[in-house]
C-alpha positions as CSV (number, residue, x, y, z in Angstrom):
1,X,25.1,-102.5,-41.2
2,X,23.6,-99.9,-43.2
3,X,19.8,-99.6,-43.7
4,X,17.9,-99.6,-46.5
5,X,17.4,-96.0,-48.3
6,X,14.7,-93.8,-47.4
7,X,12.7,-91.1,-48.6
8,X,11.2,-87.6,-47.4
9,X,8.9,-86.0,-49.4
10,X,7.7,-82.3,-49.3
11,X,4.6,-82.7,-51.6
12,X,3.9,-79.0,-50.9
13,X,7.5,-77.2,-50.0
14,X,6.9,-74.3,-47.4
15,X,3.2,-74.9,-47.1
16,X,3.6,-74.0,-43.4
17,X,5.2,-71.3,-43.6
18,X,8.5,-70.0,-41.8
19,X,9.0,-71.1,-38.4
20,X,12.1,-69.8,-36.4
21,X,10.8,-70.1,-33.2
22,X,10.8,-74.0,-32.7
23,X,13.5,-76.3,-32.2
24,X,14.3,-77.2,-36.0
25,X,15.1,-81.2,-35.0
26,X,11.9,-83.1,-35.8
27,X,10.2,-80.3,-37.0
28,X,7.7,-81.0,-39.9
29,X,9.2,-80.6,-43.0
30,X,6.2,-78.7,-44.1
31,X,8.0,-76.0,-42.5
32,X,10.5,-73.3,-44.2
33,X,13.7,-72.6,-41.9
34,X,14.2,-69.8,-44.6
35,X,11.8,-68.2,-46.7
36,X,13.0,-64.8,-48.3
37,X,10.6,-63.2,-51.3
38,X,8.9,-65.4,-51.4
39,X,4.7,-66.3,-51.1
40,X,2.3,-69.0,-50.5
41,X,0.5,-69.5,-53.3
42,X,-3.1,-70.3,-53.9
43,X,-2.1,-74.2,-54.7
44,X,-0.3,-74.0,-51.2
45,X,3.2,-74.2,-52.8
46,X,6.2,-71.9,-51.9
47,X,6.8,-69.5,-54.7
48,X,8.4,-66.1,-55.8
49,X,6.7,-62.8,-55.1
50,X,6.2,-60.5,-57.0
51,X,8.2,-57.5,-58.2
52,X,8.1,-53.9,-58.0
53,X,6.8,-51.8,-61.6
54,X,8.1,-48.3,-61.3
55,X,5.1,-45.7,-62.2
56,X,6.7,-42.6,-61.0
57,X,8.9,-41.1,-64.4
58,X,11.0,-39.0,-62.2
59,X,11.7,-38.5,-58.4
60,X,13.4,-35.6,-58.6
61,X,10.8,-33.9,-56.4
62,X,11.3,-36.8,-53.8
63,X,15.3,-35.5,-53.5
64,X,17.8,-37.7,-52.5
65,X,16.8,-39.5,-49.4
66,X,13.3,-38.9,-48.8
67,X,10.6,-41.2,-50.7
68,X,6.7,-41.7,-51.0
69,X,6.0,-42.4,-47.2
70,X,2.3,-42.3,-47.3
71,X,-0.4,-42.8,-49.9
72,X,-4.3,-42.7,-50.4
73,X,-6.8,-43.0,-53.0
74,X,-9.2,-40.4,-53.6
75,X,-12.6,-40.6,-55.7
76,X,-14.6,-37.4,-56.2
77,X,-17.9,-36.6,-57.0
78,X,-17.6,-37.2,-60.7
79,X,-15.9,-40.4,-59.7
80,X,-13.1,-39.2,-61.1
81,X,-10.3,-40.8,-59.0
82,X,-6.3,-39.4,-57.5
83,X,-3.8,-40.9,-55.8
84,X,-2.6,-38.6,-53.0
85,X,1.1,-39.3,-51.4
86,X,3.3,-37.3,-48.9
87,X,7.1,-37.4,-49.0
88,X,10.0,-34.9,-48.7
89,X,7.8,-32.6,-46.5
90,X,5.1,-32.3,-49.2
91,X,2.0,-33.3,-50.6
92,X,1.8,-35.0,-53.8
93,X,-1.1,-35.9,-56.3
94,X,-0.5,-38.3,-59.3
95,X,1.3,-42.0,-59.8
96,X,3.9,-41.2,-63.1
97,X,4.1,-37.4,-62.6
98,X,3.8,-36.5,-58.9
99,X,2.5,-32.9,-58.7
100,X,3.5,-30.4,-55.6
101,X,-0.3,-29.7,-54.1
102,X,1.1,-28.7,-50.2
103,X,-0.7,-25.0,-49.4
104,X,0.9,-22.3,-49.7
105,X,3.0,-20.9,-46.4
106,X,2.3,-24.3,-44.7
107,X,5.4,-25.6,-43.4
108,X,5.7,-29.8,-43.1
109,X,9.1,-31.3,-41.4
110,X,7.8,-34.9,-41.2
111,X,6.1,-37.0,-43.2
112,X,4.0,-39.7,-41.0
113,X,0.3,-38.6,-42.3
114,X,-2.6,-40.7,-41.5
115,X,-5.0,-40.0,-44.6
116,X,-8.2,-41.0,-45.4
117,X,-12.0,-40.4,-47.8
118,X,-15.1,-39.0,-45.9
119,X,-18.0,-37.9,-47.8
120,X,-15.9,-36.6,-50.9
121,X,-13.0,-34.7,-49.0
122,X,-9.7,-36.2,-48.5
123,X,-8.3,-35.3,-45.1
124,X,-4.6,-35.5,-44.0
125,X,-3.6,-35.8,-39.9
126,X,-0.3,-35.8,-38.3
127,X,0.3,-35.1,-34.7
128,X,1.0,-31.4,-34.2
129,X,0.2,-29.7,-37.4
130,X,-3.2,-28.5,-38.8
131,X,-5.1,-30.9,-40.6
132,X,-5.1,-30.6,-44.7
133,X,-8.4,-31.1,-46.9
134,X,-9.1,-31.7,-50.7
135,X,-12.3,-31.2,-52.0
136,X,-12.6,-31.8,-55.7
137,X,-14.9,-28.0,-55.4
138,X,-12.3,-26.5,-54.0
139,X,-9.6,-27.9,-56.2
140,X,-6.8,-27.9,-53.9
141,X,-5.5,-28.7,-50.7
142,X,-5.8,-26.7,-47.9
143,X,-5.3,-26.3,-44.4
144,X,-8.4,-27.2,-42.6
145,X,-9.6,-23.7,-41.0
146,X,-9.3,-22.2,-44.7
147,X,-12.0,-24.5,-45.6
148,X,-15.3,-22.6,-46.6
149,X,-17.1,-24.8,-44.4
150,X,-14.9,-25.6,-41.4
151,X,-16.5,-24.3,-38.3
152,X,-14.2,-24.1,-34.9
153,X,-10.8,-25.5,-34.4
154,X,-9.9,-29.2,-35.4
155,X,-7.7,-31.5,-33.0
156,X,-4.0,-31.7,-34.2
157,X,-4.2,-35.5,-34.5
158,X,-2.3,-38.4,-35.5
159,X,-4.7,-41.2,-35.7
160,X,-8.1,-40.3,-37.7
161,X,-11.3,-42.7,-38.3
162,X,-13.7,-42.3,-41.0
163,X,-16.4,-44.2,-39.6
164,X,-20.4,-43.9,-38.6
165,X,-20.7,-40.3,-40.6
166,X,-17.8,-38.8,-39.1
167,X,-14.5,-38.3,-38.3
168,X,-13.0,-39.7,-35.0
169,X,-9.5,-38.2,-34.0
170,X,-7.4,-38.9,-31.3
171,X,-3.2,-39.0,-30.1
172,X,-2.4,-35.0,-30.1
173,X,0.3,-33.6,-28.9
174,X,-0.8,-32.6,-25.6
175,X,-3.6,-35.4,-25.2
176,X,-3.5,-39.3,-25.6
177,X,-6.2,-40.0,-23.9
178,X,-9.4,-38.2,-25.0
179,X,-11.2,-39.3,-28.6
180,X,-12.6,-36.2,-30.7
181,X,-15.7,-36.2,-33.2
182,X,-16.4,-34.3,-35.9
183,X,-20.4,-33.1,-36.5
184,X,-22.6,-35.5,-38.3
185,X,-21.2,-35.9,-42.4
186,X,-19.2,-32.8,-41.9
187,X,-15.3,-33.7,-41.1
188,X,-14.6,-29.8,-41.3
189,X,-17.2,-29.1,-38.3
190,X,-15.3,-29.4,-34.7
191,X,-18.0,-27.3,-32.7
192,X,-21.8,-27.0,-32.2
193,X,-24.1,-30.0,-33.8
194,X,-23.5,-33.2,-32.8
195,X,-19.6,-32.9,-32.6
196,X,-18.2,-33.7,-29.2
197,X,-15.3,-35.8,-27.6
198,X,-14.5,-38.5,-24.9
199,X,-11.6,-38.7,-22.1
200,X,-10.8,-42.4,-21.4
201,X,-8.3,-41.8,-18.7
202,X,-10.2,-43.3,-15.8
203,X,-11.4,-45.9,-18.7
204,X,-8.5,-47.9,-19.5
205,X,-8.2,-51.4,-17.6
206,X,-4.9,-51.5,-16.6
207,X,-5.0,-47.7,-15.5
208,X,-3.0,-45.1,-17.8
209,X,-2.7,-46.2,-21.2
210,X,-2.1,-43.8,-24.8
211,X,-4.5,-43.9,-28.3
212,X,-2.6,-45.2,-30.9
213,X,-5.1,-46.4,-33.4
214,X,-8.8,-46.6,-34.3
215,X,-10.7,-48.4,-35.9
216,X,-14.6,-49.6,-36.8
217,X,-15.7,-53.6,-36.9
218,X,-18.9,-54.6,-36.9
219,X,-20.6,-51.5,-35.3
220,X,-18.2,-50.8,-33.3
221,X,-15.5,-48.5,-32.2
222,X,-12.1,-49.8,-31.4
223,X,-9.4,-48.0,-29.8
224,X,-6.1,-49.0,-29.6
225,X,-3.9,-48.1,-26.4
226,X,-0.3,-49.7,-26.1
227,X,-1.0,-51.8,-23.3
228,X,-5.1,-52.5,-23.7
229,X,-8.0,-52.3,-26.4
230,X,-11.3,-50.5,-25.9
231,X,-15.0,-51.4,-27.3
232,X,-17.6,-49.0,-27.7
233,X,-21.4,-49.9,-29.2
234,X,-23.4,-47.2,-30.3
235,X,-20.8,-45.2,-32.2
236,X,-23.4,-44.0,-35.2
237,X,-24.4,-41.6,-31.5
238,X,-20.7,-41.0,-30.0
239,X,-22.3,-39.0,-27.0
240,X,-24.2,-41.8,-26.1
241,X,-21.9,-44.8,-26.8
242,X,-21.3,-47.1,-24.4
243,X,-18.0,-49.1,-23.7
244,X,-18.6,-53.1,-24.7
245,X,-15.5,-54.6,-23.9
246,X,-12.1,-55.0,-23.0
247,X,-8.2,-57.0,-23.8
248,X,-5.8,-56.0,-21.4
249,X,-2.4,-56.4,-21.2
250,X,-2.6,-56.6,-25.5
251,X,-2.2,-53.1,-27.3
252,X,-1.0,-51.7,-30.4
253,X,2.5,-50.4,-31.1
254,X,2.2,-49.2,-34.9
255,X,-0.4,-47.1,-36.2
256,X,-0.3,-48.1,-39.9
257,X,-0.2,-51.7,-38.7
258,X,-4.0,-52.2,-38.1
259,X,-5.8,-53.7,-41.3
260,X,-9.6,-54.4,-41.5
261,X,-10.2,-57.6,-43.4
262,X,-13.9,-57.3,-43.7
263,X,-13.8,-60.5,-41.4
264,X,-11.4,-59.4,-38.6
265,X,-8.8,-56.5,-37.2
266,X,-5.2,-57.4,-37.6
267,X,-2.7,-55.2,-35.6
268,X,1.0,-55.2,-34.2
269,X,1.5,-55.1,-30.4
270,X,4.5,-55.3,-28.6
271,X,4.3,-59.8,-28.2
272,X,3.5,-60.0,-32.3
273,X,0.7,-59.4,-35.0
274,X,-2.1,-60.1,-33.4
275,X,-6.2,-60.7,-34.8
276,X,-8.9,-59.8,-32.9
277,X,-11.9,-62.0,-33.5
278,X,-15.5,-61.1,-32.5
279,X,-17.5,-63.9,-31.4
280,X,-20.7,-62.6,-31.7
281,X,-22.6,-64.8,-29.6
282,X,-20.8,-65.0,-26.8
283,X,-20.0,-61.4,-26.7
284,X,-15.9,-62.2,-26.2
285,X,-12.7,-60.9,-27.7
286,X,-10.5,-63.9,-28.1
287,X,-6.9,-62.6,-29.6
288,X,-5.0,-65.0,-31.6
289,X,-1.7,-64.8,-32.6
290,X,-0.9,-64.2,-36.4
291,X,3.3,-64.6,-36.0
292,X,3.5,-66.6,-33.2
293,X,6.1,-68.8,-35.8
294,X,8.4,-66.0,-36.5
295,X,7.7,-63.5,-33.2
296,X,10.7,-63.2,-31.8
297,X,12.8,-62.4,-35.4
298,X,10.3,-60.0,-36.1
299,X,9.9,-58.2,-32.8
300,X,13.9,-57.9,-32.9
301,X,12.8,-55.8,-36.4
302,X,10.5,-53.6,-34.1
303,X,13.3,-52.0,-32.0
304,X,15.6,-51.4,-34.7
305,X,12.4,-49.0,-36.4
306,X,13.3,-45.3,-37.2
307,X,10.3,-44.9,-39.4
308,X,7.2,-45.5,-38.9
309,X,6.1,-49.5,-40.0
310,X,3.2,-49.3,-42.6
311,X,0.8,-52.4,-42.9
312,X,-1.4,-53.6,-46.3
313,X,-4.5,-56.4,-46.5
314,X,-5.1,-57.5,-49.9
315,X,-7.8,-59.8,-50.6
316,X,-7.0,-60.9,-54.1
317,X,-3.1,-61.3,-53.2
318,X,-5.0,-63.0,-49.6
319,X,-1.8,-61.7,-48.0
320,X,-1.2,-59.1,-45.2
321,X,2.5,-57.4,-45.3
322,X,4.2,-55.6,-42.3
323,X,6.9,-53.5,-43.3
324,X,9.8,-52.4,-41.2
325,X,11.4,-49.7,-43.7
326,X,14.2,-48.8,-41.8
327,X,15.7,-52.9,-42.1
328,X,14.4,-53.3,-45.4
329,X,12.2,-56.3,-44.5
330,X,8.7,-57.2,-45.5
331,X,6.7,-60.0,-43.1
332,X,3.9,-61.6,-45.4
333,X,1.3,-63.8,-43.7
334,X,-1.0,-65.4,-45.7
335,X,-4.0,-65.2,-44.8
336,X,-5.9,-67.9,-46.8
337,X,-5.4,-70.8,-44.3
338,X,-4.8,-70.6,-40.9
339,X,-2.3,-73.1,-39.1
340,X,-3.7,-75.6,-36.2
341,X,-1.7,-73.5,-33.6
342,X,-4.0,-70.4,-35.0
343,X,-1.2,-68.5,-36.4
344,X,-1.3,-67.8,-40.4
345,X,1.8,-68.8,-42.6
346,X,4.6,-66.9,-42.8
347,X,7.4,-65.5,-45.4
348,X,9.8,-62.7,-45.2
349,X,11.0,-60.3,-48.2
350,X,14.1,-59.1,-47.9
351,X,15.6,-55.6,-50.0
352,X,12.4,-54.6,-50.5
353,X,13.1,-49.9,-49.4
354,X,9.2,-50.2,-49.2
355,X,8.4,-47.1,-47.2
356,X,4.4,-47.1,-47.7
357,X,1.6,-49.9,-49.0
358,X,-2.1,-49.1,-50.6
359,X,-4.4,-51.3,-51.8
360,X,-6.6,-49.2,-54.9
361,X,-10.3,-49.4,-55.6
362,X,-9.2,-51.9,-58.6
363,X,-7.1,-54.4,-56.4
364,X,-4.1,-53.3,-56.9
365,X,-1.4,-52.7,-54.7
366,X,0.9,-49.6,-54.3
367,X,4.7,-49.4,-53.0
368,X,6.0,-46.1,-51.8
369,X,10.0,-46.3,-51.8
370,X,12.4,-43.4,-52.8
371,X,12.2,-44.2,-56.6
372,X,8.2,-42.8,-56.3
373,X,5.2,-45.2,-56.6
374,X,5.1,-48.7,-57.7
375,X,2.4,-51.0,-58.3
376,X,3.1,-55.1,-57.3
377,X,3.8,-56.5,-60.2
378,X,5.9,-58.5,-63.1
379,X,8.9,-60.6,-61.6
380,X,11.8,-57.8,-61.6
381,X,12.2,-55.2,-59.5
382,X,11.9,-52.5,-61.7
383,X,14.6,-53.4,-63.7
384,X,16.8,-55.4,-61.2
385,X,16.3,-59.0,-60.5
386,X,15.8,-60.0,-57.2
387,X,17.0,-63.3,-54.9
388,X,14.8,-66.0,-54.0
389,X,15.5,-68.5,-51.4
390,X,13.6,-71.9,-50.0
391,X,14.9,-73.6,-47.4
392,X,13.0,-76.5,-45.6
393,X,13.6,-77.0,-42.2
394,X,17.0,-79.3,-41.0
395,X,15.8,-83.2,-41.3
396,X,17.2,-85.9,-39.8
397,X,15.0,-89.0,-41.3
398,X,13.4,-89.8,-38.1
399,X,16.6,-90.9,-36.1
400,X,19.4,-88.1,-35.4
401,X,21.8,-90.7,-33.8
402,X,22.3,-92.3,-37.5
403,X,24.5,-91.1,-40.1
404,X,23.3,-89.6,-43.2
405,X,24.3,-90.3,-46.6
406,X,22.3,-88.2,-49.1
407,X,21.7,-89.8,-52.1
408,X,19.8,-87.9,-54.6
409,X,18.1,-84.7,-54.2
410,X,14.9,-84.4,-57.0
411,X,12.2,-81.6,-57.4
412,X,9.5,-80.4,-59.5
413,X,9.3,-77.1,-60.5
414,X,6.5,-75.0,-62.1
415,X,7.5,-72.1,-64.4
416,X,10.8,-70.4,-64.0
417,X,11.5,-70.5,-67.6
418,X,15.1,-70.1,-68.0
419,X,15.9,-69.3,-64.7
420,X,19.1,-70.3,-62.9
421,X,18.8,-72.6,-59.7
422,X,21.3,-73.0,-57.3
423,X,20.7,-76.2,-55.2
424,X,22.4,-76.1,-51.9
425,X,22.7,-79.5,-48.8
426,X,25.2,-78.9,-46.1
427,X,25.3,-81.3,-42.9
428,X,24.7,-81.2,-39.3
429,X,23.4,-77.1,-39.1
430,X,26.5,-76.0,-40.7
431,X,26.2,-73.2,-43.0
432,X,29.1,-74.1,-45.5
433,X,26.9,-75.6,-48.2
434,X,27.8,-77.8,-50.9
435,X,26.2,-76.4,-54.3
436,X,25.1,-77.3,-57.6
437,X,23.8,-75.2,-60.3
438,X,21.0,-76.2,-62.7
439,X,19.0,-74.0,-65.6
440,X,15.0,-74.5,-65.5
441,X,13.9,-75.6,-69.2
442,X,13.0,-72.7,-71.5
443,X,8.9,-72.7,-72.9
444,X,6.4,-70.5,-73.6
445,X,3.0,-71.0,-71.3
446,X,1.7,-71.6,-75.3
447,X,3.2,-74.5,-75.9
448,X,0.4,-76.8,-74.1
449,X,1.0,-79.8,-74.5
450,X,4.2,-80.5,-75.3
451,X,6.3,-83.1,-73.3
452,X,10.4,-83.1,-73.7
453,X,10.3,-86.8,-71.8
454,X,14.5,-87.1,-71.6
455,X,14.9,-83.5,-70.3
456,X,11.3,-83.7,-68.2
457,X,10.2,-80.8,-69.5
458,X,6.2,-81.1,-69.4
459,X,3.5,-78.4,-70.1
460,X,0.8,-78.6,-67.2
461,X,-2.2,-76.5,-67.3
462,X,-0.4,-73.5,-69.2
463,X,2.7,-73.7,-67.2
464,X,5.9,-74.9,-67.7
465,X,7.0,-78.0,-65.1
466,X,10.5,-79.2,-65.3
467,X,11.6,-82.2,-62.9
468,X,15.4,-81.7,-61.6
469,X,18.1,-83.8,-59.5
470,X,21.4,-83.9,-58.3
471,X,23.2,-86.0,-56.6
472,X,24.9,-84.7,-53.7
473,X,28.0,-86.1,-51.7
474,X,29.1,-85.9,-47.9
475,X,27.0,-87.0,-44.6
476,X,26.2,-85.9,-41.2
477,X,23.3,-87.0,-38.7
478,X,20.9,-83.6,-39.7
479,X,20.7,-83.1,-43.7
480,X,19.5,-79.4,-44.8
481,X,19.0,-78.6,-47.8
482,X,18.0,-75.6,-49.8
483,X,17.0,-73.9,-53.2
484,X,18.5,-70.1,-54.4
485,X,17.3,-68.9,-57.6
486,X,17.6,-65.2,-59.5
487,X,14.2,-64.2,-60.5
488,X,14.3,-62.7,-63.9
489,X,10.9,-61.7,-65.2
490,X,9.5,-65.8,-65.0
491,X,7.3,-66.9,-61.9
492,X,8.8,-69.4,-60.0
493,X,7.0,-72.4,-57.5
494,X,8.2,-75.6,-56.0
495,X,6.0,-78.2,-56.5
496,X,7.5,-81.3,-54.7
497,X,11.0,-82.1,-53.1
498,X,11.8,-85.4,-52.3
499,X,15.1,-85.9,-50.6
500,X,17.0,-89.8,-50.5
501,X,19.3,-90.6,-47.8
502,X,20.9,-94.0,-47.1
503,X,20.6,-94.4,-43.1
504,X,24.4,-95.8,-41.8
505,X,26.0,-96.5,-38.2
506,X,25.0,-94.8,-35.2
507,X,27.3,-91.7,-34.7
């Protein structure tokens, strides 16, 4: 005999996050088994990024293959501020127009610079070449030793801190182990004052290890090895700092991948993206585990990489995005709320070509690709639409030995003027969905108030909420469902799902 109908509802679609590492029978709903471009929003509700807003008029300079592959912010003295980038073996300044600054007779051949502000100078590091400096009174770039007040000869690093009124350097060709200072406010100085330099090699807790990254948290000095992290108090006097405390067996793999959130350090090592928390009173370094819901996918990314991943933290988006460049692939995890397991919630944008990421002084964020420098923003990217796609986790109503009958699928969707929906439900993990295609009421975010009852068409707090259904057909034990969509300029969100299913015989 056949049971009464019953009811799932997803009150908040994808609040979870993605989650491709557990079993998907029984799994809460809460969950996304896909989740591409897409972002949790501040309500908690699964909805479309954003797109890419082309500033660069012309990448001519960038030539055919090579794009903006770093980036960095720059304020002089007058407060007057300039966007630096590096791409095609060169050094740009500017957003639309992107002006050739590299120095004269300086050859570059790769473009994986580590840049960053120190008392008004810009300074640009990559492993084997002579470090680059811009000083608004100087007006130019130059190589380091050409500098009017560089004294002896700097480290050829990859990874450079600005931190505690100097620069820290470290990861040269010839040495991975040792940490080089500059003198006191002076990231030109490399001899004589209080400059100096540290060899960890009979430091590291799992014996040899390599720098990778560095970075400054609450007073003190990180540094990042593959296999194991070192702390070190009493950085603001390098030659007298003293090592704090130790992770081993937990390093960092990616350079560009550690973040400061003002709160925390998020990095990538070779088990996932990892935060490391500083309990101040107990003097401890408990690591938690941002991705353990989508670590295995995304490690898989990891060994496909050619170029180097870049990482963001924005605090207005309250996202941080990995990128793996060479699959196309952005990892967002939002970092508003975290999950009971500790990890943060998880979406994946797919097509992105993002080569470099930089949060600005004003918020926003920048997007390096081969077309030049874009800024996250508007719903296209730059002229193209782009795919979105929710799909919640395979349910089986509580009991996977019953048959399925689905009966009606409804959902309420905020804004998405216009925009074509494709609703898909397939049975029993199969991939071969069943489809139906739907158009999101046209409005304008003006017309508060109005209420198109017979079409459910409603205006809610400036934005447009239109309640569709459809009534699909077939049956299996596990019913998944899913929603595709072109966005085309509108924002798009899922408020509620709620999925009917008449329970039958035991199969």
């Amino acid at each position: 005999m056949s049971q009464p109908i019953q009811n799932i509802t997803i009150a908040a679609p994808g609040f979870k996050g993605l989650n491709t590492e557990d079993s998907p029978v029984g799994l809460d709903p809460a969950f996304a088994a896909v989740a591409e471009n897409t972002v949790i929003d501040k309500f908690g509700r699964i909805g479309a990024r954003k797109g890419r807003n082309l500033l660069t008029a012309s990448a001519t300079i960038l030539g055919s293959s090579l794009g903006i592959e770093a980036m960095i912010e720059h304020k002089d003295t007058a407060g007057v501020k300039t966007v630096f980038s590096a791409g095609n073996n060169l050094i740009f300044s500017g957003t639309t127009t992107l002006v050739d600054e590299t120095p004269a007779a300086y050859t570059i051949t790769t473009n994986n610079w580590k840049m960053v502000n120190f008392n008004y100078h810009c300074y640009f590091f990559q492993r084997g070449y002579e470090p680059l400096v811009y000083s608004d009174h100087v007006g130019a770039v130059t190589a380091m030793t050409a500098h009017p007040h560089a004294t002896g000869v700097p480290p050829k690093g990859n990874e450079v801190l600005a931190a505690y009124g100097r620069l820290f350097v470290a990861d040269t060709d010839t040495n991975t182990s040792t940490v080089y200072w500059s003198d006191l406010l002076d990231g030109t100085a490399w001899t004589g004052g209080t400059s100096g330099s540290i060899n960890l090699t009979n430091v590291w807790p799992e014996g040899f290890d390599e720098i990778v990254a560095l970075a400054a948290h609450n007073g003190f000095l990180v540094i990042f090895g593959k296999r194991s992290i070192l702390v070190y108090s009493g950085a603001s006097s390098p030659s007298t700092m003293a090592l704090s405390d130790t992770v081993s067996n937990i390093g960092c793999i990616a350079r560009d991948s550690v973040q400061n959130t003002g709160t925390d350090l998020l990095f990538l090592s070779d088990t996932g993206v990892r935060s490391l928390g500083r309990t101040i009173q107990e003097k401890s370094l408990p690591v938690r585990d941002i991705s353990k819901n989508v670590r295995s996918d995304m490690m898989a990314l990891v060994s496909l990489q050619t170029s180097p991943i870049k990482s963001v933290y924005s605090p207005e988006e309250a996202f941080y995005l990995l990128t793996f460049p060479t699959s196309s692939t952005v990892y967002c995890f939002d970092m508003r709320t975290m999950l009971e397991d500790g990890s943060q919630r998880a979406t994946l944008w797919t097509g992105t070509k993002l080569l470099s990421l930089l949060r600005i002084d004003n918020g926003d964020l920048l997007l390096g690709n081969l077309e030049g420098i874009n800024t996250y923003d508007t719903y296209l990217d730059n002229t193209d639409t782009y795919q979105y796609r929710y799909f919640p986790t395979p349910m089986s109503f509580g009991d996977t030995s019953r048959l399925k009958i689905l009966k009606e699928i409804r959902m309420t969707v905020i804004g998405g003027q216009s925009t074509v929906v494709t609703v898909n439900w397939g049975y029993d993990y199969s991939e071969n969905y069943q489809k139906q295609v739907l158009t999101i009421k046209g409005g304008s975010i003006s017309e508060f108030g109005i209420a198109e009852f017979n079409g459910a068409l409603v205006e809610f707090s400036g934005a447009v909420v239109d309640k569709k259904s459809v009534n699909p057909t077939g049956n299996g034990n596990v019913v998944s469902i899913g929603l595709e969509a072109v966005i085309n300029t509108a924002p798009l969100s899922i408020q509620e799902m709620n999925i009917q299913a008449l329970m039958g015989r035991i199969v």
